[in-house]
Structure formats: C-alpha cells, structure tokens
C-alpha positions as CSV (number, residue, x, y, z in Angstrom):
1,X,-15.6,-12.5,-20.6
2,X,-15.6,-16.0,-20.4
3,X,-19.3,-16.9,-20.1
4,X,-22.7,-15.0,-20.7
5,X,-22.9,-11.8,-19.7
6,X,-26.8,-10.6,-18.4
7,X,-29.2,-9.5,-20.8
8,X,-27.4,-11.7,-23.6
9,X,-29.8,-14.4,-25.0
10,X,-28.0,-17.7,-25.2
11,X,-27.0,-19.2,-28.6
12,X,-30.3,-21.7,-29.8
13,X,-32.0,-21.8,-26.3
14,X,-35.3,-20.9,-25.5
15,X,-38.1,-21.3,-23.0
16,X,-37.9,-23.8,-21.0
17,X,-33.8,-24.0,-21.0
18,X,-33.9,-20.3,-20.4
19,X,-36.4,-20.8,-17.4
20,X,-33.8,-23.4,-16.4
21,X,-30.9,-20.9,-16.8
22,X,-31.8,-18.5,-15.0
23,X,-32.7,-20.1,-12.5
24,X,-29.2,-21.9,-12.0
25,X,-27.5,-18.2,-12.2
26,X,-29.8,-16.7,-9.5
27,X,-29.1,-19.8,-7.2
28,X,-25.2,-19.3,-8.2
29,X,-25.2,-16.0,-7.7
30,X,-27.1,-16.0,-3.9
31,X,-24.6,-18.8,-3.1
32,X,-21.5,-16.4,-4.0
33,X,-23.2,-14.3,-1.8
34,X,-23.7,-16.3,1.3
35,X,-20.0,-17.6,0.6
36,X,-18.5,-13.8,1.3
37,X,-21.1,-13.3,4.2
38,X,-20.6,-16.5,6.4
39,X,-17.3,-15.2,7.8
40,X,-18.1,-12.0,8.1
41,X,-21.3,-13.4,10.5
42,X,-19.6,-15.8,12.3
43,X,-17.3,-12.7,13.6
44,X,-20.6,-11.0,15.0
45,X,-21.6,-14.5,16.0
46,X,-18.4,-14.9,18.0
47,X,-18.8,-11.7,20.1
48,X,-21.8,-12.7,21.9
49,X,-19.9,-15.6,23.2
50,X,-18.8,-13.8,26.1
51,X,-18.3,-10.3,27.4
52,X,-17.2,-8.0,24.3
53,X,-16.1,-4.5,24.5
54,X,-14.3,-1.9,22.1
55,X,-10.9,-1.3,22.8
56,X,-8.0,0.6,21.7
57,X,-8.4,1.8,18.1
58,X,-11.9,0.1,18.0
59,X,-13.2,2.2,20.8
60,X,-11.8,5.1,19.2
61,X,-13.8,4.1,16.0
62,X,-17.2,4.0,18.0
63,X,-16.5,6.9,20.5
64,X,-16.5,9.2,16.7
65,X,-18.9,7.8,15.3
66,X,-21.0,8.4,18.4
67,X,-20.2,11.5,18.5
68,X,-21.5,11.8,15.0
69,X,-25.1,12.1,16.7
70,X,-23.6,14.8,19.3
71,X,-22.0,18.0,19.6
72,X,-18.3,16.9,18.8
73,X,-19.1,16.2,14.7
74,X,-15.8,14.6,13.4
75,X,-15.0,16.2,10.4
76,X,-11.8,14.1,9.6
77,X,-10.8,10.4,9.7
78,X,-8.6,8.4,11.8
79,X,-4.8,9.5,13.5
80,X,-1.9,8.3,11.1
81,X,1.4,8.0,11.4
82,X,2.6,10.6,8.9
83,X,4.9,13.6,10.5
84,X,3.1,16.8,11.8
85,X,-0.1,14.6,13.0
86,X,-2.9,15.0,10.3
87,X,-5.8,12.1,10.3
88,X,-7.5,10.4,7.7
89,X,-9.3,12.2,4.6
90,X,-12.3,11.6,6.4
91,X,-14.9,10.5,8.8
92,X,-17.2,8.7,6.0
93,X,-16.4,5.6,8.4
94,X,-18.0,7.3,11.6
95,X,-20.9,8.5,10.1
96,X,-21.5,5.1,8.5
97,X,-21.5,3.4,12.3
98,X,-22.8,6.0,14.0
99,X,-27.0,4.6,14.1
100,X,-25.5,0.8,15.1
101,X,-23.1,2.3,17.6
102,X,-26.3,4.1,19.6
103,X,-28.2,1.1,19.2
104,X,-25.8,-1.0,20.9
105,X,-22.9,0.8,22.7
106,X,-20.9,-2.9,23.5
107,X,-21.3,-4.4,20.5
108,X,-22.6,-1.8,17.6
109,X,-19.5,-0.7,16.1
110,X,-18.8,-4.6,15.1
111,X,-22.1,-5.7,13.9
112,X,-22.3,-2.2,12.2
113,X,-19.1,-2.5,10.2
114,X,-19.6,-6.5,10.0
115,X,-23.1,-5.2,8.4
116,X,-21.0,-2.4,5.7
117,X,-18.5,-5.5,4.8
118,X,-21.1,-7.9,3.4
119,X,-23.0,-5.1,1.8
120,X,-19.5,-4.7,0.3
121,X,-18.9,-7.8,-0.8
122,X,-22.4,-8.1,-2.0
123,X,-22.0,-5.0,-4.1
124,X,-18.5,-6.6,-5.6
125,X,-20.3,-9.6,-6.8
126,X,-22.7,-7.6,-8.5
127,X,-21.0,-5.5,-10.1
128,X,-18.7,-8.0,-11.5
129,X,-21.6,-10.1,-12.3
130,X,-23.0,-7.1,-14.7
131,X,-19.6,-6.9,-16.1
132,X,-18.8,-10.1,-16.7
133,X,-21.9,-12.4,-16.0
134,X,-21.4,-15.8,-13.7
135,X,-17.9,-15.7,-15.1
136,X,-17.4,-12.3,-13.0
137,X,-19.3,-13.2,-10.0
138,X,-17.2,-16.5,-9.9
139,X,-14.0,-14.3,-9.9
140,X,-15.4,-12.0,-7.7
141,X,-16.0,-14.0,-4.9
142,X,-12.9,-16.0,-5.4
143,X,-11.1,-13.0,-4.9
144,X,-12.8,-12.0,-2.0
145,X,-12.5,-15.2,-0.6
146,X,-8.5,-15.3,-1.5
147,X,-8.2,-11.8,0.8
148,X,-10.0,-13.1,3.4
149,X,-7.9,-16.2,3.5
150,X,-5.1,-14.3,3.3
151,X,-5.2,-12.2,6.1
152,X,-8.3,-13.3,8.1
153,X,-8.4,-9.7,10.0
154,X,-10.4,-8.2,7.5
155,X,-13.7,-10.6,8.9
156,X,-11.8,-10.6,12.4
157,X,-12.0,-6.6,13.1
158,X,-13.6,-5.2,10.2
159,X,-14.2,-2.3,11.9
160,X,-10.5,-1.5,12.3
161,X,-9.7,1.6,9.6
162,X,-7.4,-0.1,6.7
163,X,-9.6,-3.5,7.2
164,X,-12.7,-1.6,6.4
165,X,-10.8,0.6,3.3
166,X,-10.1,-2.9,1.9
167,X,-13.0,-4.0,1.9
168,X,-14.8,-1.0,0.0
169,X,-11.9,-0.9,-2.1
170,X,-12.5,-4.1,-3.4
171,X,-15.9,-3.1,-4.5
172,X,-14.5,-0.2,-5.9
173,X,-12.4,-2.3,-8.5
174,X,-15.4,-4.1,-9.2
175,X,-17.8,-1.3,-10.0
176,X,-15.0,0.5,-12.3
177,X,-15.0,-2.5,-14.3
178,X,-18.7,-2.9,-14.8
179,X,-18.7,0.7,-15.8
180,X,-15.7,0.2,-18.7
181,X,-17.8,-2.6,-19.2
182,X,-20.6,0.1,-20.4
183,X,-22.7,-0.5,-17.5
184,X,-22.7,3.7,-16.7
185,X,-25.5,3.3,-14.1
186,X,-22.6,1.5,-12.0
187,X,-20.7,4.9,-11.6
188,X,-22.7,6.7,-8.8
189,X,-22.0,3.4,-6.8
190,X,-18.0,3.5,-7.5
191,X,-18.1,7.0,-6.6
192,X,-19.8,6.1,-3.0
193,X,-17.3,3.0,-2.7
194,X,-14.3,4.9,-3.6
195,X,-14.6,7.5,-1.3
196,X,-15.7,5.3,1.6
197,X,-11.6,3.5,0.7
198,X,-10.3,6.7,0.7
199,X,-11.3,7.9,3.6
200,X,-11.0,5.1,5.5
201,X,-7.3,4.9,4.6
202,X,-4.7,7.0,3.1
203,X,-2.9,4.1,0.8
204,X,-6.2,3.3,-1.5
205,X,-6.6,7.3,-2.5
206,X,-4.8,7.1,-5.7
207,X,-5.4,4.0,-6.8
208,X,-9.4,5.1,-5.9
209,X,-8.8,8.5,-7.1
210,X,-7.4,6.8,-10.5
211,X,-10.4,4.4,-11.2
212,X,-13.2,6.9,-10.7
213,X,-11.6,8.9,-13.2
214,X,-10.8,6.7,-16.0
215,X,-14.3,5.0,-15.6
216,X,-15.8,8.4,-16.0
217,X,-13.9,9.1,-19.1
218,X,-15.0,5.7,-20.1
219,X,-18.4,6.5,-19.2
220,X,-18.4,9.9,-21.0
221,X,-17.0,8.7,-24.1
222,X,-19.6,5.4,-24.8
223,X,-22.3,8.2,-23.5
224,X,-21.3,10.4,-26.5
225,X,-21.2,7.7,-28.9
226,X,-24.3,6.6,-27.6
227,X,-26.0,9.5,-27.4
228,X,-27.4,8.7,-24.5
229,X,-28.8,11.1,-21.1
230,X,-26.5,11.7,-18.1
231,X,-28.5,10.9,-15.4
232,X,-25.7,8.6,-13.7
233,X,-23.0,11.5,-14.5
234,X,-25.4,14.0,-12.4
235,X,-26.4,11.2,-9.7
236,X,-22.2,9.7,-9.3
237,X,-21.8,13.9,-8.9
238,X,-24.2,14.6,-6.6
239,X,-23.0,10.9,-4.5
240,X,-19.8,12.4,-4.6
241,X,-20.2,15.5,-3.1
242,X,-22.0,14.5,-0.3
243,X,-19.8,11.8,0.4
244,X,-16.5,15.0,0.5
245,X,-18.9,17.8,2.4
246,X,-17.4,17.1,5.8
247,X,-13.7,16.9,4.8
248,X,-13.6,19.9,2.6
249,X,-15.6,21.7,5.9
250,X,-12.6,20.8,8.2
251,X,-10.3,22.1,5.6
252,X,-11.7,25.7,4.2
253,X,-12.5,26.3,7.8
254,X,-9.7,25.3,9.6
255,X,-6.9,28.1,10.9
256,X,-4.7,28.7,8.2
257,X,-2.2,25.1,7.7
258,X,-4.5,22.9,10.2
259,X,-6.5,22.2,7.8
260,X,-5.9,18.0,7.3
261,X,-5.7,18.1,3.6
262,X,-2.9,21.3,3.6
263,X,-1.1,18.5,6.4
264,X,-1.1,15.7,4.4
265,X,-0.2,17.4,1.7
266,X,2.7,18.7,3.4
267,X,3.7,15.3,5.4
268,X,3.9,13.8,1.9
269,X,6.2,16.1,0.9
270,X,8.6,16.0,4.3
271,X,11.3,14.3,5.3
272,X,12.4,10.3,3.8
273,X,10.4,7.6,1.8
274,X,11.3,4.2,1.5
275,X,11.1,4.9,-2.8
276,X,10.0,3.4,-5.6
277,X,12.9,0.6,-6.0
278,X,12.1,-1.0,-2.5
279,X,8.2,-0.8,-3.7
280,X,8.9,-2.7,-6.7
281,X,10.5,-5.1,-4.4
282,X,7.3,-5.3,-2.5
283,X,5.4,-5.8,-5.7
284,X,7.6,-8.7,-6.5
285,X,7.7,-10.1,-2.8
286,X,3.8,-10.4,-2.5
287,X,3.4,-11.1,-6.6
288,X,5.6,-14.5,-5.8
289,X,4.5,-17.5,-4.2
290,X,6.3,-17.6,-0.8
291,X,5.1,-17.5,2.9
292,X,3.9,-14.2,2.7
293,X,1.0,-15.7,1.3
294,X,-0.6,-18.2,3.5
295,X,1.3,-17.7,6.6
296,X,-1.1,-15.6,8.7
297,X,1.2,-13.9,10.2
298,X,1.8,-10.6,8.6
299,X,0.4,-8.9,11.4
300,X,2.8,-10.0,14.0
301,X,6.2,-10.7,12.0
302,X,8.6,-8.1,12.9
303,X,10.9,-8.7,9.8
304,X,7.9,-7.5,7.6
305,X,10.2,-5.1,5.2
306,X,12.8,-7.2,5.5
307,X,10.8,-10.2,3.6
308,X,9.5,-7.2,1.0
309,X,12.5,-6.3,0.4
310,X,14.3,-9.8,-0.4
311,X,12.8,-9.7,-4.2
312,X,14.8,-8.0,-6.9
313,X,13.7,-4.8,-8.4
314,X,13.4,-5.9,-11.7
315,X,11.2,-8.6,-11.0
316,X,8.1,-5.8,-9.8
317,X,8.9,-3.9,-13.3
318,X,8.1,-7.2,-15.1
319,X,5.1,-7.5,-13.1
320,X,3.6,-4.3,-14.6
321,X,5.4,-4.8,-17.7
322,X,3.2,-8.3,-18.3
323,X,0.5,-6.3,-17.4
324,X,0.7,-3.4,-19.6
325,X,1.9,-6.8,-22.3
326,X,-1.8,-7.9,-21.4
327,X,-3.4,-4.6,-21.8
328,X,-2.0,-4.2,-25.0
329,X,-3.3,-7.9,-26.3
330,X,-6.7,-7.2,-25.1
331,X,-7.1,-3.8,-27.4
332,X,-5.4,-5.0,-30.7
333,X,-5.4,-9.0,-30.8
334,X,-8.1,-10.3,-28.4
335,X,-10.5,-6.9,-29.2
336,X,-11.9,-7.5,-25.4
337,X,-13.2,-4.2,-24.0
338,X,-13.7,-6.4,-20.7
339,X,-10.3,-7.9,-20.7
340,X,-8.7,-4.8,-21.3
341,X,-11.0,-3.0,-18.7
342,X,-9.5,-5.3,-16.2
343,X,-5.7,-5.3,-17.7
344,X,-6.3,-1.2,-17.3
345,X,-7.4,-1.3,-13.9
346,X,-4.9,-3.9,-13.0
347,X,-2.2,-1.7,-14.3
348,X,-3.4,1.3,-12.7
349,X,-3.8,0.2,-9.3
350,X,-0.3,-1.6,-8.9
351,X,1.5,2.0,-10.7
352,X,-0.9,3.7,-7.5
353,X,-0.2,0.9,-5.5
354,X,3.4,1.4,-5.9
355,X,3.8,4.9,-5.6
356,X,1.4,4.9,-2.1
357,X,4.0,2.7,-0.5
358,X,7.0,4.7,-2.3
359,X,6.1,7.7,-0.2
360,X,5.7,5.6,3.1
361,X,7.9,7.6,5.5
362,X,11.3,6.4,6.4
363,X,10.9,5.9,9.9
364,X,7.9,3.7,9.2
365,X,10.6,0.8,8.3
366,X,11.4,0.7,12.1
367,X,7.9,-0.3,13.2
368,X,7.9,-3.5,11.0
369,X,4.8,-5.3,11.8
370,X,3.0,-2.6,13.2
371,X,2.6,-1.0,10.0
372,X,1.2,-4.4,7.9
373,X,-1.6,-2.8,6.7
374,X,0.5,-0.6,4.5
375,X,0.8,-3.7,2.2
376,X,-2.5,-4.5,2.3
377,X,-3.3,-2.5,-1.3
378,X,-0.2,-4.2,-2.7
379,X,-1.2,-7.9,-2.4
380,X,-4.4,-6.5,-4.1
381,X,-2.5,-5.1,-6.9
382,X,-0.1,-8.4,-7.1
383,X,-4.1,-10.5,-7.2
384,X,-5.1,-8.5,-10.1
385,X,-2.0,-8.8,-12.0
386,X,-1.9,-12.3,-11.7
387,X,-6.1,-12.6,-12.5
388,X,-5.3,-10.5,-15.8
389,X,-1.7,-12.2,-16.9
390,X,-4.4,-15.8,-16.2
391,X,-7.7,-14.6,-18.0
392,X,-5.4,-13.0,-20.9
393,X,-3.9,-16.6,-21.4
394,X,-7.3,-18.4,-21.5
395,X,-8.9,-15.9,-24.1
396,X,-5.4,-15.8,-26.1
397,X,-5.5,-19.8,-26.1
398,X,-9.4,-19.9,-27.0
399,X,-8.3,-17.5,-29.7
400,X,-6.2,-20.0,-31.1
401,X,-7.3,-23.2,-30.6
402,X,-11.5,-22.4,-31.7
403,X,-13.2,-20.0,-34.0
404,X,-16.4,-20.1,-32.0
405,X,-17.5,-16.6,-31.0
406,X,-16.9,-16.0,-27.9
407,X,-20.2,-15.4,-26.9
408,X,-21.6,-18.8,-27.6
409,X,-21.7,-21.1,-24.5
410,X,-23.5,-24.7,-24.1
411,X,-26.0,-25.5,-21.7
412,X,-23.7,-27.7,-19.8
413,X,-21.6,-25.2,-18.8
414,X,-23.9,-24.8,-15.5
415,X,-22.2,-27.8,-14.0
416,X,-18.6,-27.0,-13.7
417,X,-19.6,-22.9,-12.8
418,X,-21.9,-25.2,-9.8
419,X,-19.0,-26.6,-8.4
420,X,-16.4,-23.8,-8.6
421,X,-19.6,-22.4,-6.6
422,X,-19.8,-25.0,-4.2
423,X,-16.1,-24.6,-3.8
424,X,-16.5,-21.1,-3.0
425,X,-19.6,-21.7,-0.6
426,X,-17.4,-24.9,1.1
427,X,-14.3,-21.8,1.5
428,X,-16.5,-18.9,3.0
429,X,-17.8,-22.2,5.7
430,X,-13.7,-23.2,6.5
431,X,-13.1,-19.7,7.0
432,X,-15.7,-19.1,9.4
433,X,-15.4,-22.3,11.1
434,X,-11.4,-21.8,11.7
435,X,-12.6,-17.7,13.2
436,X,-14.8,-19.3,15.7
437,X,-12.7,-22.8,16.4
438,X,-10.1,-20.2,17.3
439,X,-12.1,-17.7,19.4
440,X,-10.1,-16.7,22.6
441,X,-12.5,-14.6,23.9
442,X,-12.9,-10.6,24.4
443,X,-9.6,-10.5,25.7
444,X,-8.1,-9.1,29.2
445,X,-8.4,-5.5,28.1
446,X,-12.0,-5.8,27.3
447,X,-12.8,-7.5,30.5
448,X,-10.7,-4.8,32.4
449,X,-13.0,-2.1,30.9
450,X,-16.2,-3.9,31.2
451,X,-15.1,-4.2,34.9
452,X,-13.9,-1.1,35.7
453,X,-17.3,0.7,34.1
454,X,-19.3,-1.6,36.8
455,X,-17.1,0.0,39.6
456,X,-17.2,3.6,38.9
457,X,-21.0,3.2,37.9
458,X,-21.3,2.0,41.4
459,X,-19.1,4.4,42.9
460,X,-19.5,7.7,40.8
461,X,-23.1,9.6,39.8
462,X,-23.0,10.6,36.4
463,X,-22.0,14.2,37.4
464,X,-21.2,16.8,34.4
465,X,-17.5,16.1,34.8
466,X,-15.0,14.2,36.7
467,X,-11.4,13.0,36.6
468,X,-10.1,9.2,35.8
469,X,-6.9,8.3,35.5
470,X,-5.6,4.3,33.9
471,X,-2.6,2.8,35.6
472,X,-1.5,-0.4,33.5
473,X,1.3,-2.2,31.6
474,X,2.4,0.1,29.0
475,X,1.3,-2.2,25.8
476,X,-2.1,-2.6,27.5
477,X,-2.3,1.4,28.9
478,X,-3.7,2.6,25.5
479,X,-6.5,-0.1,25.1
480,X,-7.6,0.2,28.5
481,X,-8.0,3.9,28.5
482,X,-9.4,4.4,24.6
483,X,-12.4,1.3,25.8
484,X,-12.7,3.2,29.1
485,X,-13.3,6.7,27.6
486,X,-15.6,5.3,25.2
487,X,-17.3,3.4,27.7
488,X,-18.0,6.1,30.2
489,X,-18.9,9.1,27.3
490,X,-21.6,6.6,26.1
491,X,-22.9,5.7,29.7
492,X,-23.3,9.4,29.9
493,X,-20.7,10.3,31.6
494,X,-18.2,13.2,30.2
495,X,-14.5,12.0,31.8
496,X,-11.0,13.6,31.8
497,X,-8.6,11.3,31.4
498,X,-4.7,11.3,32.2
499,X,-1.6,9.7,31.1
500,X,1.4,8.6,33.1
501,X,3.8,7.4,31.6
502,X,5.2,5.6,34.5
503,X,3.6,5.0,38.4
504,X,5.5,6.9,41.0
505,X,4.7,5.4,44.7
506,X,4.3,9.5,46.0
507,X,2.1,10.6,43.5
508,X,-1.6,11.0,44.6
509,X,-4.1,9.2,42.1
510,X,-6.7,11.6,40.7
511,X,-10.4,11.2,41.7
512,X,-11.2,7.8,40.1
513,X,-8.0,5.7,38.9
514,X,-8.2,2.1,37.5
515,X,-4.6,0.3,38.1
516,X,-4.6,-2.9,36.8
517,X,-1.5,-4.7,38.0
518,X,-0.8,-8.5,36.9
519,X,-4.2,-8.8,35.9
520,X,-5.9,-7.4,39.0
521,X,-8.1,-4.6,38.6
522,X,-8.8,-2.0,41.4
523,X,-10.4,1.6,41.2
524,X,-9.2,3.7,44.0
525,X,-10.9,7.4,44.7
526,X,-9.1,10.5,46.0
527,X,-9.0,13.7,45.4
528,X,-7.6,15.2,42.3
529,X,-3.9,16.6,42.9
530,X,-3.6,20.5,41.2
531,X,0.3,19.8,39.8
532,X,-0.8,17.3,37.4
533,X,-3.9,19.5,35.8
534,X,-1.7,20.1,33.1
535,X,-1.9,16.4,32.1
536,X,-6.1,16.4,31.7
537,X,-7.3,15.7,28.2
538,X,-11.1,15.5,27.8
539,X,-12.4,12.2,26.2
540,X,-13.6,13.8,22.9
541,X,-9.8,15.2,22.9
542,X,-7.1,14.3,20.9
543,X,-5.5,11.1,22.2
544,X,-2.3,10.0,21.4
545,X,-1.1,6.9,19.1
C-alpha cells in the first residue's frame, strides 16, 4: 500500500541496487520474524527453570489431545460457559498438540502450542508481506507485537483455548487480505487458520466465518476475470473439509439434540444477552485510549464490564461509521483495492465482533474478570479500525499533497523501514525479557501434582483401575485434580477421580486421596467407601468447570 509490493520492479533500479534490495527486504523480513518469536521462546525457555506441570484448563488441553492417539478421540473442543453445556466447535486444537504432548508429557502441550503460535505469527507476516510488501510485514508485526503487549497471556499460556484462537485469528485477517489483494494461492491457508480460530473459541466464528467468505467471492470473481485455473478453490476445499470432519462426526452421530452444534445453536438462542447497545459500548471502551489499554490487568479486574460499559453507545457506531467512511474512500477516491481490502475486513470483523459479544449470556456479566477473554476479538476489531482510519489518512494526504504514482518509491526508503524494524526486533526482546524477569515459577498447584504423582507411583502399581480422590482449597481443588488426572492417565495409569465439595471429619477417604492443607501435601490410602460410588467420574469423563 505504502511501499513495493513483491514481484514489482522498482522505478529506474536495476542490478546491483536490486541485489542490494532484496537483500535489505529478506534481512527485514527474518527480523520481523524473530521479533514475534522471541517471546513466544522465552515462555518455553521459562518452564525449564524449574519443575513445570499442566494444570487446570492446561491439563485438560493435553489430557485431549493425548487422547487424540488413544481410544477416547475428542470429537469436540473445549467446555464453555453457554447454558445446557455444549463445548467448543472443535478439537482442531487437540489434534494439533497431540504428537508434542506424547513426546513430552510435562512440558509438550507448552512447547507444542508455543511451536503453533510462532508458526502463526510467521504465517501473518507473510501473508501481509504478499499483500502489502515491507509495508505489510511492518504492520503485521507491529500488530502482533501491540497484542502481545497488550495482554502478555497470549506468549504466557498460549496453550490456553481463546489465547491460541487469537493467535490463528490473527493470521486469519492477514491471509484474507493477501487474498483481496489477488494473491488466491493464500486461500487454502485462511481456510486452515480460520478454522483453527474457530474452533479454538466460540467468539472468532463469525468474524472467521465472514472473511473466508468474502475472500472467496473475491477470489472467484478476479479468477473469472482472469480466466485463470481453480487449483486453490479445490485445495482451500479440500483444507476445509478436513479441518470440519471431526465436528460434523460428533454432530450427525450424536443422539438426537446432543449433538454440540444443535446445543450451541440452541444456547445462542436461550435465555438473556448483554445486546448490541452495551457491545457498542465495548467497541468504544477498548477503541479509546484509557487503561484498558496498557494496564495488564484485564485478566484479574473484577469491574471488567463495568469499565466496557462506561463509553457511550454512539461513540462504537462512529467507530464503524469511520470505517465504513474509509471503506467507501478507498473504492471511489483513493481506487486502493488493498486499502479497501483492509477497510472491508476491518468493518466486517468489528459488525462480527460486535454481534459475538451481543449474544454473550446475561449471567456472564456476573463473573467479571473471569470471562476477559470474551473481549479479546474486540480490542482486535478496535486495532484494525484504528490501522484503517490511520492508513486511509496517509494515502488520502499523499493523494493530495504529490502526483507521484503510488508505486514509485526511492532507494532510501530502506533506512526508515530498518529502524521501524529494529524498533519492532528491540519490542519482541522487552517483551520477553519482562516474561522471564517476572517468572514466579510453576506455581503451588503444579508442584502439588508433580508431588503427589511421585507418591502414588511409589505407593500404587499401575493396576487397570483405581480410585483417587483431591482434598484442597476450593480455588486450587480444580487445578490440582485436572494436572493429577492428566498426570496419572499419561503415566499409564487409568484413575477415577471424585469431588467433594467440602471435607467432613467422618467420611472415609477413597483408596488413594491427596489433601493438601495450608500447603502440605499428604496421600493417605484406605479402602474405597460403597456410599460415595455415585460420585466416581473416570478421568477421560466429563469434568466440571
């Protein structure tokens, strides 16, 4: 948009300069690279600086995807919060994670996903880099650097369900706009990347769903025109379908209304949203600069609606009515198929954006904090609204101030793009140096886990079946017992687990119970009591939130 775009000769240079040029775009372009990857590496790096286990949701993540390689296939994605209990579209995430989690049962489901982020972010600079040329791959990375910085969870625990949508959807944005950008053969790659977001996490399906399709219209129509083959029509199909074979399994063969699609379907549907006034106030809280954007604390802050809620209504509508404004300038003034490409996409995803969190159920508003990733596809949307409104003002004031095509650049122009680059390569370092500055450690729950698998090794043979049971503080019960199940079904064990809710001094403990009071772990064994058989769940079971 700005600068050359690959496979465009420059304006009166030649040979040597050329040499010279493309030599300073393949050095900028590995730098961008290494910029998105250092703090994605320095979270791997970080777990081998003490004991690490999975835990909690992360141990649910790797007990699925080791099952991908057993008899207990997931066919569906991850538990949500929605109302009659339905999961995720689909298990694209397991099945991804499933070769690193058998190669390493501590620590495979971290490298594995840390591994699938910077192919991600890889993928994103590419693709805008075909769209756009250094000019995209500058952008690219400074937006992936901008979300990282933002909420530094996504390098943290990229293995966590909404942190890993993200970060395909990003590359998702990114391949739909090399592919309005003519570059067709990008398609078969959105298709893979949109369907990884989608699965991973309910909130990026339209907005996903939305950008595959107009890039295929796109693609279809310059294919026409063209006259061209369809060889990345047939291969983005093919990509596709393999990608949606397990879901649509789970659903056509599921008793009739368990299948996860007819229960999403019908969750959406059910009961109270939160409504598309108080996401355009969410639009407008996270469009506007305030502490929302470099607080860190998003995560943890339990008057999360509240501070999406403060901005007025109005204020999100003028959000996408600037960026419809942009859209508009792009096709008839500006006659920039890759500024409108992005103004389209921009527009898109906030209208999907929008409507995702409209239908957010009601009782979701009580759990503040706990539900931050829900915003996570808005700040995106309020990112690309503010990259279009910004490139639609340079090109509009280019427009107006030179008559130079907008192709031409000058040689020169290397050195400022080399130290935006640098820039970039000097953020990706701060990032990962503040992640590892700040490591605390595993944490108590990992250690608890990674202690209590030591004692029932010792103490148990890995018979066919057995019974354990967790006693701990309630905010730590569900960690312990998700890294313990995992743990055990991976040693080769194959557990029952149990769940009291609270520890009565006359009950008698199952066969093998961990109670972990004040930090002190024990395993006691005794025999399994027959009253509380009703309370058994096996370990590839459902488990509860």
């Amino acid at each position: 948009m700005l600068l050359d775009r690959p496979g465009t000769p420059a304006a009166g240079a030649g040979g040597v300069a050329d040499r010279e040029g493309n030599r300073g775009q393949w050095f900028i372009r590995v730098a961008l690279h290494v910029a998105c990857w250092v703090p994605f590496i320095s979270t791997a790096v970080d777990s081998w600086r003490g004991p690490w286990r999975a835990v909690g949701d992360n141990a649910r993540m790797a007990l699925q995807s080791w099952n991908v390689l057993s008899g207990h296939v997931p066919l569906v994605g991850q538990p949500n919060e929605l109302p009659g209990a339905p999961h995720d579209l689909g298990p694209i995430q397991y099945w991804l994670l499933a070769i690193p989690v058998h190669l390493d049962l501590s620590r495979g489901v971290l490298w594995g996903a840390v591994l699938l982020a910077m192919l991600a972010t890889s993928l994103t600079i590419e693709a805008a880099y075909f769209a756009l040329g250094t000019t995209g791959a500058l952008l690219a990375c400074g937006f992936v650097i901008a979300i990282l910085a933002w909420f530094p969870g996504f390098t943290t625990r990229p293995e966590d369900n909404p942190n890993f949508g993200l970060i395909w959807f990003i590359p998702t944005l990114a391949a739909s706009l090399a592919v309005l950008s003519r570059r067709r053969k990008w398609w078969p790659v959105l298709v893979i990347a949109a369907s990884i977001a989608t699965q991973a996490h309910l909130t990026f399906a339209f907005a996903s769903i939305g950008v595959v399709l107009i890039a295929l219209v796109a693609g279809l129509i310059d294919e026409f025109r063209a006259k061209g083959g369809y060889t990345w029509l047939i291969a983005g199909v093919i990509a596709g379908a393999v990608c949606w074979v397990p879901p649509l399994v789970q659903q056509f063969t599921a008793p009739k209304g368990k299948g996860n699609m007819f229960l999403l379907l019908h969750a959406e549907r059910a009961g109270h949203h939160v409504g598309g006034a108080f996401a355009m106030k969410a639009l407008a809280s996270l469009a506007v600069p305030s502490p929302l954007w470099w607080q860190q604390n998003i995560g943890t802050r339990d008057d999360l609606f509240q501070v999406l809620g403060s901005m007025p209504t109005a204020l999100g509508v003028f959000i996408l009515a600037i960026t419809a404004a942009s859209l508009v300038l792009a096709v008839w003034w500006l006659r920039s198929r890759e500024l409108a490409g992005l103004a389209g996409i921009s527009l898109l995803v906030s209208v999907c954006a929008a409507t995702s969190f409209a239908l957010i159920p009601g009782h979701v508003h009580a759990l503040a904090g706990q539900q931050h990733d829900l915003v996570f596809i808005m700040f995106v949307a309020a990112l690309l609204a503010w990259l279009t409104v910004i490139s639609a003002a340079v090109l509009a004031s280019r427009k107006l101030i030179s008559d130079r095509p907008q192709h031409a650049r000058q040689p020169m122009i290397l050195r400022p793009v080399s130290v935006v680059t640098a820039l970039l390569v000097v953020c990706g370092g701060l990032l990962a140096t503040q992640q590892m500055v700040s490591y605390a450690g595993a944490g108590a729950n990992s250690l608890h886990v990674g202690a209590a698998l030591a004692r029932i090794e010792r103490a148990v043979p890995k018979r066919p079946r057995f019974a354990v049971s967790v006693f701990s503080p309630k905010a730590d019960k569900f960690q312990v017992i998700m890294g313990l199940c995992y743990a055990l079904v991976a040693d080769g064990y194959n557990p029952d687990t149990w769940y009291p809710k609270v520890i009565r001094p006359h009950w008698k403990l199952p066969e093998e119970a961990v109670v972990i009071r004040r930090g002190t772990l024990t395993v006691v064994k005794t025999r399994v009591p027959r009253k509380t058989r009703g309370h058994w769940r096996t370990c590839n079971g459902p488990f509860p939130s």
